[in-house]
C-alpha positions as CSV (number, residue, x, y, z in Angstrom):
1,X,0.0,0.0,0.0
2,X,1.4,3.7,-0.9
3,X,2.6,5.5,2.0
4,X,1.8,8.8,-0.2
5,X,-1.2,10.0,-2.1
6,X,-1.4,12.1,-5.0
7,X,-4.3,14.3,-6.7
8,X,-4.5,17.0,-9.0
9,X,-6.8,19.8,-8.9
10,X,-6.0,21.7,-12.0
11,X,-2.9,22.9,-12.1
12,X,-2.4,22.3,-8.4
13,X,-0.8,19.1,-6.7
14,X,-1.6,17.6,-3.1
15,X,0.7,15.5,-2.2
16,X,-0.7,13.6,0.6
17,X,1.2,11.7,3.4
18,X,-0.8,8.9,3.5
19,X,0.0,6.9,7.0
20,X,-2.7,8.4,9.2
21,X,-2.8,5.3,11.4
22,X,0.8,6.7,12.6
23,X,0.1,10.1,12.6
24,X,1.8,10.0,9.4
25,X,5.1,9.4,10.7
26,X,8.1,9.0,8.2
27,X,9.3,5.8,7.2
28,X,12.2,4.9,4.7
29,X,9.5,4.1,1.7
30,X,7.6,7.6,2.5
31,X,10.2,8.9,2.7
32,X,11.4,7.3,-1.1
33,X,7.7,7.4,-2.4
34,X,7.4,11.3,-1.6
35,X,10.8,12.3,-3.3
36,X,9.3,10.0,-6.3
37,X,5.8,11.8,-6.2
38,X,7.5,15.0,-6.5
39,X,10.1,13.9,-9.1
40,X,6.7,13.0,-11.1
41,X,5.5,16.9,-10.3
42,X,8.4,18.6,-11.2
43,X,8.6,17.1,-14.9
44,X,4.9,17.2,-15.4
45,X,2.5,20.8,-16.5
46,X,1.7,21.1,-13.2
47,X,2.3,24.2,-11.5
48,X,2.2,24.2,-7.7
49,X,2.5,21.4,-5.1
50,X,1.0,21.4,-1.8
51,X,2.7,18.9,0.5
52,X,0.6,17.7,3.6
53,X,-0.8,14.9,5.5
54,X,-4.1,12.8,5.2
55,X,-6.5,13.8,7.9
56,X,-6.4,16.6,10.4
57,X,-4.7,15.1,13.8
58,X,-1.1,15.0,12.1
59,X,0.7,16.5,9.2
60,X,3.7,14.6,10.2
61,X,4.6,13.4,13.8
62,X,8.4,13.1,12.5
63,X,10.4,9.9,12.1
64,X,8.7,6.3,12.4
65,X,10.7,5.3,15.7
66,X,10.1,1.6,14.3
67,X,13.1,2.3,11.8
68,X,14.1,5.6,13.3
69,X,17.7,5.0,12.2
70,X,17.5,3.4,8.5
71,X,14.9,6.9,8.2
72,X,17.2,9.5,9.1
73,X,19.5,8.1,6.3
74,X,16.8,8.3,4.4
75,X,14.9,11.6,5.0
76,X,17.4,13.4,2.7
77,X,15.4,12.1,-0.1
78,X,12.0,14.3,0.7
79,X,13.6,17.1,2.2
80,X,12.9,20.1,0.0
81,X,15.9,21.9,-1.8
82,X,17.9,18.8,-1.7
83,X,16.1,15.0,-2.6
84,X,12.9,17.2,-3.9
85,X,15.0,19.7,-5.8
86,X,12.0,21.4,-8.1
87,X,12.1,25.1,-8.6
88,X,8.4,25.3,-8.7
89,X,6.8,26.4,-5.7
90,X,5.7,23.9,-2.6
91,X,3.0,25.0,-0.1
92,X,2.9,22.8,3.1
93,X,-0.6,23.0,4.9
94,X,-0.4,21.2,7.8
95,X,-3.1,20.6,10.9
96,X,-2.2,18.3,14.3
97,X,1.0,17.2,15.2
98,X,4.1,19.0,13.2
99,X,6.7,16.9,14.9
100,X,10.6,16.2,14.1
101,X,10.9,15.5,10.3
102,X,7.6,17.1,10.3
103,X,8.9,20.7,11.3
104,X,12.4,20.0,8.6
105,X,9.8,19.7,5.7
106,X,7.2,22.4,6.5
107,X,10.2,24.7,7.3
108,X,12.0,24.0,4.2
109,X,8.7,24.2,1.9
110,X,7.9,28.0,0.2
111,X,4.9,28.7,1.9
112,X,3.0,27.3,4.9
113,X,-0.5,27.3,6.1
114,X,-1.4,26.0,9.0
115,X,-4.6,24.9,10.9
116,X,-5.1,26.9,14.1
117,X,-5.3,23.0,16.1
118,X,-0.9,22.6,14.9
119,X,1.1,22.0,17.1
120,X,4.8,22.3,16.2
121,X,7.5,20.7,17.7
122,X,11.1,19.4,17.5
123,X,11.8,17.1,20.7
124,X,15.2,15.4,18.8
125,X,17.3,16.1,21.7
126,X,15.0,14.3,24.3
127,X,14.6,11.3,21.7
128,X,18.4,11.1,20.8
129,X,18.2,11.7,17.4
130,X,19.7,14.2,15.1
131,X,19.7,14.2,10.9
132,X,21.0,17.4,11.1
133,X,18.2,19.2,8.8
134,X,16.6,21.3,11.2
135,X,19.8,23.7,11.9
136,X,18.3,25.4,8.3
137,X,15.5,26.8,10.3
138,X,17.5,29.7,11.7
139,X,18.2,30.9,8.2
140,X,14.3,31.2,8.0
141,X,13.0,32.4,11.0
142,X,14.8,34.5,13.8
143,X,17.8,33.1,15.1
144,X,16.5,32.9,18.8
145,X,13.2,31.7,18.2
146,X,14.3,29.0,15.7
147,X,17.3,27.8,18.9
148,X,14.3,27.9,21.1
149,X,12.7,25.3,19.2
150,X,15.8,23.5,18.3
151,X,17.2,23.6,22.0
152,X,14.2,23.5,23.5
153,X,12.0,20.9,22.4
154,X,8.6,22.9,23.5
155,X,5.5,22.7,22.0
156,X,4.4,25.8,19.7
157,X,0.8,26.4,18.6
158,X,0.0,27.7,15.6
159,X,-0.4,31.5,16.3
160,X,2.7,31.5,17.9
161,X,4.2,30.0,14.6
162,X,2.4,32.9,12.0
163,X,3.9,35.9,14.7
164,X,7.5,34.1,14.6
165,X,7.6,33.8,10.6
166,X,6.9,29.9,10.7
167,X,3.6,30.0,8.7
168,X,1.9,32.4,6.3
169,X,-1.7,31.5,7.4
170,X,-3.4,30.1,9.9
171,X,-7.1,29.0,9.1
172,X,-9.7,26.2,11.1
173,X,-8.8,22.8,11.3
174,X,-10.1,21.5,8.1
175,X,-9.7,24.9,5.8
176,X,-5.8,24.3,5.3
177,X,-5.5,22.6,1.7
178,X,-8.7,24.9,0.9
179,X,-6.2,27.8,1.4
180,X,-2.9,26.5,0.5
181,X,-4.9,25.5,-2.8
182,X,-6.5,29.2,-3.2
183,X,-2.7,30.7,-2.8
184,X,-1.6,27.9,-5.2
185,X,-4.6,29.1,-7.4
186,X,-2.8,32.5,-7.7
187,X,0.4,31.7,-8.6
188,X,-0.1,29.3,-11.3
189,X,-1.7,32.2,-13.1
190,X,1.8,34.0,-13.2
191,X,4.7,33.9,-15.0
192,X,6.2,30.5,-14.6
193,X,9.8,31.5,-15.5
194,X,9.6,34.1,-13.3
195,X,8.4,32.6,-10.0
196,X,11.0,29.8,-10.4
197,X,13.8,32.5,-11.1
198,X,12.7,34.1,-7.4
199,X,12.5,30.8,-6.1
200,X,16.1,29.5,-7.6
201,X,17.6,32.9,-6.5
202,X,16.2,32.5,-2.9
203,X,17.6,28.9,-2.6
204,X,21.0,29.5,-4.4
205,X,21.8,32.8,-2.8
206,X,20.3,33.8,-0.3
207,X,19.9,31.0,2.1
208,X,22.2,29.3,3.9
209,X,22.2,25.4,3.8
210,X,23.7,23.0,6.8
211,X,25.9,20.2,6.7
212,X,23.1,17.8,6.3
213,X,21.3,19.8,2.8
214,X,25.2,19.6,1.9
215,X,25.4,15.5,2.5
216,X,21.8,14.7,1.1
217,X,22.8,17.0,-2.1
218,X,25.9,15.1,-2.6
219,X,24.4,11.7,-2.6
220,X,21.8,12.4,-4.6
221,X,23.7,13.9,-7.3
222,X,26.7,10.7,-6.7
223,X,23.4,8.7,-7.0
224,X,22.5,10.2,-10.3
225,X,26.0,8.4,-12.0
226,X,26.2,5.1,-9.6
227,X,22.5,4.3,-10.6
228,X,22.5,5.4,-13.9
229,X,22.4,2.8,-17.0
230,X,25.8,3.7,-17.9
231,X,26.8,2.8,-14.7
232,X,25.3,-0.6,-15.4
233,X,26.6,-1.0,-18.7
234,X,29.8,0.0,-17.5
235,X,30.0,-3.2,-14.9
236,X,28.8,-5.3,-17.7
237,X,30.9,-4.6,-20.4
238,X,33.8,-4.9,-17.6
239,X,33.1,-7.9,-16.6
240,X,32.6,-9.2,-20.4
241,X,35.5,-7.3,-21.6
242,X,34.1,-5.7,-24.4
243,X,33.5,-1.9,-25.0
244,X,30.8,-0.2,-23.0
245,X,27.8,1.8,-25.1
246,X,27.4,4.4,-23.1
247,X,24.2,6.5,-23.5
248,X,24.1,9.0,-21.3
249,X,21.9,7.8,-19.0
């Protein structure tokens, strides 16, 4: 069964997390499934994506603690900026818990709305874990508040979140893909080349990336050759000792 769930409405993609049972908590193949959903985005006619999770108790309530480990290897791959690398615009609307890999994604998505029942929080350093991700927050929200949360590990309702910079909108539990869908409505009637220029500008230049964007950025491109069907070829005709055809791909 997917872990992720996609619809279109018009030129508009949500891209659902799909494990409600878990409070839509990331695993490795969510993780894997989400970065392929948004591959699929990018290189369709689409024109805005709105990342968030099925049902209104959780939008993500952060790493599956069942594979906690294997995950944070793995959350790279749905991280935006560096496994989801489109330079089309992502809206996260999030309601209920915004936990852990939760808070990486919605802070690292262009816009946020948020239903007024959210409650964001990043509790790594009483779990033990650390992918390293969330340092990227200061370079998005004041430095203090963003250490607060880091350091912390306090909840933060929503209102708290739209004063601090965190979120664009808040709205009533329910209303947040409605609204994150209207702003998505808006843009997709502008210039295309234009809001990816402000968006690639943004990303290249003026914020600053972590060690972890860094990491995930370099596999993914290392992955791009090692997986690649010259790669393959090249093993084979190796190993046959014959000439590779390689295709460039």
């Amino acid at each position: 069964m997917s872990t992720v769930r996609v619809q279109q409405q018009g030129k508009v993609s949500v891209i659902s997390i799909n494990r409600p049972e878990r409070r839509n908590a990331m695993s490795t193949a969510t993780a894997r499934e989400l970065q392929a959903a948004f591959a699929d985005f990018d290189a369709s006619d689409q024109g805005v994506a709105i990342l968030t999770g099925e049902g209104d108790e959780a939008f993500c309530a952060g790493a599956d603690l069942d594979n906690a480990q294997e995950m944070w290897r793995e959350l790279w791959r749905c991280v935006p900026t560096v496994g989801i690398t489109t330079e089309k615009p992502i809206i996260a609307a999030t309601a209920g818990w915004c936990v852990g890999a939760g808070l990486v994604l919605l802070s690292m998505c262009d816009l946020a709305v948020a239903a007024d029942n959210t409650k964001f929080m990043y509790p790594e350093g009483k779990v033990g874990l650390f992918g390293g991700f969330i340092v990227g927050l200061a370079a998005r929200i004041p430095h203090k508040m963003a250490m607060e949360m880091m350091l912390l590990g306090k909840q933060m309702d929503a209102q708290r979140a739209y004063e601090i910079g965190l979120v664009n909108r808040v709205v009533p539990k329910g209303r947040q893909v409605e609204e994150a869908v209207a702003m998505a409505d808006q843009m997709v009637a502008y210039a295309p080349l234009v809001l990816r220029m402000i968006k690639r500008f943004v990303t290249q230049h003026i914020l600053s990336k972590g060690p972890s964007e860094h990491m995930g950025m370099l596999i993914r491109n290392l992955e791009i050759v090692n997986l690649s069907e010259d790669c393959k070829e090249g093993v084979a005709a190796f190993k046959e000792k014959r000439t590779p055809n390689f295709v460039g791909r």
